[in-house]
C-alpha positions in Angstrom: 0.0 0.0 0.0 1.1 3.7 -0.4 3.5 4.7 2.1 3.9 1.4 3.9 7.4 0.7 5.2 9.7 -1.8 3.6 10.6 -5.0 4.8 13.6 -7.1 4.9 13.8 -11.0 5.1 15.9 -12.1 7.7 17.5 -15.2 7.8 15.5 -17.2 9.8 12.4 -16.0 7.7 11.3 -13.5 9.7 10.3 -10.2 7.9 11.1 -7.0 9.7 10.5 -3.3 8.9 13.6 -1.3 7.7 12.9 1.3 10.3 11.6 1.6 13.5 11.5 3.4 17.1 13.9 3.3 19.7 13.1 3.5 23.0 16.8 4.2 25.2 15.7 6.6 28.0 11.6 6.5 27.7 10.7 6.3 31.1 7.0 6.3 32.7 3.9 8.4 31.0 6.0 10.2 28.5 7.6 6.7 27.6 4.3 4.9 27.1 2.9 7.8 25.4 5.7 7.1 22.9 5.2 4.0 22.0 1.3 4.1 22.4 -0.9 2.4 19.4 -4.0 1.5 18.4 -2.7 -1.4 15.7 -3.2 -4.7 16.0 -0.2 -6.9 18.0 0.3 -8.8 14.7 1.2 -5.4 13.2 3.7 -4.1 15.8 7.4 -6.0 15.6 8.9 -5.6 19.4 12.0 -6.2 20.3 13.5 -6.2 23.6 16.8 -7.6 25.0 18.8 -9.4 27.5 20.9 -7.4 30.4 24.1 -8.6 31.4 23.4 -9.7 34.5 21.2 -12.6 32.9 24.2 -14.0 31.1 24.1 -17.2 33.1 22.0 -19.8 30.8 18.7 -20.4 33.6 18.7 -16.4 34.9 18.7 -15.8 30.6 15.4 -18.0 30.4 14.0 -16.8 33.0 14.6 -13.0 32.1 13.1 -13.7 28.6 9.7 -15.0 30.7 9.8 -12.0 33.1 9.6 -9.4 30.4 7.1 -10.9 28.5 5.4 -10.9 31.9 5.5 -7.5 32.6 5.2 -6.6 28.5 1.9 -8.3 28.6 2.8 -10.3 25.4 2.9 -14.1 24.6 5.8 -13.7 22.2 9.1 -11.0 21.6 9.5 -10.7 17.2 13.0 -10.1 18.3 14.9 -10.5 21.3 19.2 -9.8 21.9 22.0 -10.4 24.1 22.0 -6.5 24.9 26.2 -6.8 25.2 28.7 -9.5 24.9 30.9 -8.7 28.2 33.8 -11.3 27.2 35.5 -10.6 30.3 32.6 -12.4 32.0 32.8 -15.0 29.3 29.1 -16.2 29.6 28.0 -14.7 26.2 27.5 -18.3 24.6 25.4 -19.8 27.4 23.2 -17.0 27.0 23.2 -17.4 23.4 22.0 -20.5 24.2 19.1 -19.2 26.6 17.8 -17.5 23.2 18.3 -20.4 21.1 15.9 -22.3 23.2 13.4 -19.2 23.9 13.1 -19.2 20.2 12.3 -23.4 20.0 9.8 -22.6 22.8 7.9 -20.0 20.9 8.9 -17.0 23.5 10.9 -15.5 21.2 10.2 -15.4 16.8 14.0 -14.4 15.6 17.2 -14.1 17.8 19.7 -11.6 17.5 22.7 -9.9 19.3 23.5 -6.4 19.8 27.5 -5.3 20.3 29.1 -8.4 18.9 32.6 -7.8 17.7 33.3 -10.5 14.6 35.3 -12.3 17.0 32.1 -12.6 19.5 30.1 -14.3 16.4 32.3 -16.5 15.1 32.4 -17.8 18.6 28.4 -18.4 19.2 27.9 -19.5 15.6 30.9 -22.0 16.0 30.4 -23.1 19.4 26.4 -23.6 18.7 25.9 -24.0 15.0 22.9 -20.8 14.7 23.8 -17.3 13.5 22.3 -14.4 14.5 19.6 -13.1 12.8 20.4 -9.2 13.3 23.3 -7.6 14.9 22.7 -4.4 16.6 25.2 -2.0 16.9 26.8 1.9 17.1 26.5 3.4 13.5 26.4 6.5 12.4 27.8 8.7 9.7 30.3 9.5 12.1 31.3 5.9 12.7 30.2 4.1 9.8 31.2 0.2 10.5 32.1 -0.4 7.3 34.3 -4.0 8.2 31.4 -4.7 10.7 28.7 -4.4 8.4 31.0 -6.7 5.3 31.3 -9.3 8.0 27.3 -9.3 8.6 26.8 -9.4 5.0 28.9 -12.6 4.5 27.5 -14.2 6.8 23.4 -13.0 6.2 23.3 -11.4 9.4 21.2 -8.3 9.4 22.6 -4.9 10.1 21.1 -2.7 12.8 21.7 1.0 13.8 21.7 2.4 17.3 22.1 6.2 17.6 21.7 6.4 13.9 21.7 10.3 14.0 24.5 10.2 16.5 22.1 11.1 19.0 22.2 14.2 17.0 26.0 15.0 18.3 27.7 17.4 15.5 25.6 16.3 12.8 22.3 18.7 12.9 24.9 21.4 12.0 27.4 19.1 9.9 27.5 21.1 6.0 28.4 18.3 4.0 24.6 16.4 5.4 22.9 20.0 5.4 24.2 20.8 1.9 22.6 17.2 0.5 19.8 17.9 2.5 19.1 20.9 0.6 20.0 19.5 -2.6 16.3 16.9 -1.7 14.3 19.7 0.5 15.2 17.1 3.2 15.8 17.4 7.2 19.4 16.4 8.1 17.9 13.1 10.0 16.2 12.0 7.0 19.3 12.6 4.8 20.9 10.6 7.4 18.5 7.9 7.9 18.2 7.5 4.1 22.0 7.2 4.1 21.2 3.9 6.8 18.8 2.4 4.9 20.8 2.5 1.2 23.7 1.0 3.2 21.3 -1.8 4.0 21.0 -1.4 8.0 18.0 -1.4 9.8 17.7 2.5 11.7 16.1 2.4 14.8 15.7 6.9 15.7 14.1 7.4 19.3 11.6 10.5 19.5 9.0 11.2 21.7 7.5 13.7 19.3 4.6 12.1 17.1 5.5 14.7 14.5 9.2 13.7 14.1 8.5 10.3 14.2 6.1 10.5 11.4 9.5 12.4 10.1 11.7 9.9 10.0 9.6 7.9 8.6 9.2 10.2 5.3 12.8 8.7 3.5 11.1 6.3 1.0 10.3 9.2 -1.4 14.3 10.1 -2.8 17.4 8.6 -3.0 21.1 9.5 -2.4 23.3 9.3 -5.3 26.7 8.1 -5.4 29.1 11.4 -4.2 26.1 11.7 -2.1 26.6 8.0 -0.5 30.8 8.7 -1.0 30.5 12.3 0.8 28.5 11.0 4.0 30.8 7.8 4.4 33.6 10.0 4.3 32.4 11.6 7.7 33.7 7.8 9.8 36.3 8.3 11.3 38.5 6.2 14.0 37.2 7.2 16.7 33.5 7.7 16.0 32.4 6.2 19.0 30.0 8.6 20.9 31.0 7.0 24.0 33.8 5.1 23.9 31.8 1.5 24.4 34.6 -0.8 23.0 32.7 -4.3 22.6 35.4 -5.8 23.5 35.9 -4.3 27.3 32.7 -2.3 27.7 30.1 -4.0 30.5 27.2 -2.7 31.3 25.0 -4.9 33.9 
């Protein structure tokens, strides 16, 4: 139908939209108010994920059943290890806890969020099922580019957190304003567009109804090439908006 959203085939056959909301830091009414809709449940796709201090195998299954307690759902479309935390080294048991959510019908499609290429060669190895959708920091100013060629060789699906670097430099960046006047575009939807031609799944949080129905208006243009070329040229090494290394960062 006119101005539906796209959808992308993930490898476990699930079919997920190529945007969505996130929800970091919606807290009480104006959080619920957020997220508030009158759609059916078989039209929303939720995702939630697990906190590292579930990592052990039986506190990871019985996280998964307390939140969809408290979400008031029979099922999660997505659910991911929120971080990896190798220094604990219990990333693969709770790998595991999903694998088995997912068997049980708790869970529709399993993912991780944080992995480092060394993190998911370890669960795929060690348990013989990828991930269906990786979720981790990208943005123009830290692009991923070996991340996301990794995902892609392996069919795991791209995701963006902080898309619009949580709007850090970029609002008043001149190489994104300039393209966004070239399309009579907002910087966030020249940015967002950017994410979805680079094939990764944006996930922008706003409270406001009227910028989410914003970021939602990317469908209608398309970046061309030295557009693509100018924005990827913004990465740089040390992108990071907080310096969350995967490979040390933990967060309980």
């Amino acid at each position: 139908m006119e101005g539906a959203i796209p959808e992308w085939t993930l490898n476990d056959g699930t079919v997920l939209p190529v945007t969505g909301l996130g929800t970091y830091g919606l807290w009480g009414n104006a959080g619920a108010n957020a997220v508030s809709s009158g759609i059916s449940r078989e039209d929303i796709w939720v995702t939630s994920k697990l906190p590292g201090r579930y990592h052990n195998y039986e506190k990871a299954v019985v996280a998964i059943q307390e939140s969809l307690y408290r979400s008031n759902l029979d099922y999660f479309d997505l659910y991911v290890i929120h971080w990896p935390l190798p220094n604990q080294d219990q990333y693969v048991e709770a790998w595991q806890a999903l694998i088995d959510a997912q068997k049980w019908g708790l869970v529709r499609s399993i993912g991780v969020s944080n992995f480092l290429p060394e993190h998911l060669e370890r669960i795929i190895g060690e348990t013989g099922v990828t991930p269906s959708l990786n979720q981790v920091e990208l943005h123009p100013f830290f692009n991923q580019e070996e991340q996301r060629n990794f995902h892609q060789k392996h069919n795991i699906q791209t995701q963006s957190w902080s898309p619009i670097a949580r709007a850090a430099d970029i609002l008043s960046n001149e190489t994104v304003q300039k393209i966004a006047g070239n399309h009579n575009k907002t910087v966030p939807q020249i940015v967002l567009r950017w994410q979805y031609q680079i094939g990764s799944v944006s996930i922008p949080r706003s409270t406001s109804p009227e910028r989410q129905r914003e970021n939602l208006e990317i469908f209608d243009f398309v970046l061309n090439e030295n557009e693509m070329a100018e924005i990827a040229a913004l990465t740089r090494p040390d992108g990071r908006l907080f310096d969350m290394d995967p490979a040390t960062h933990e967060e309980f």
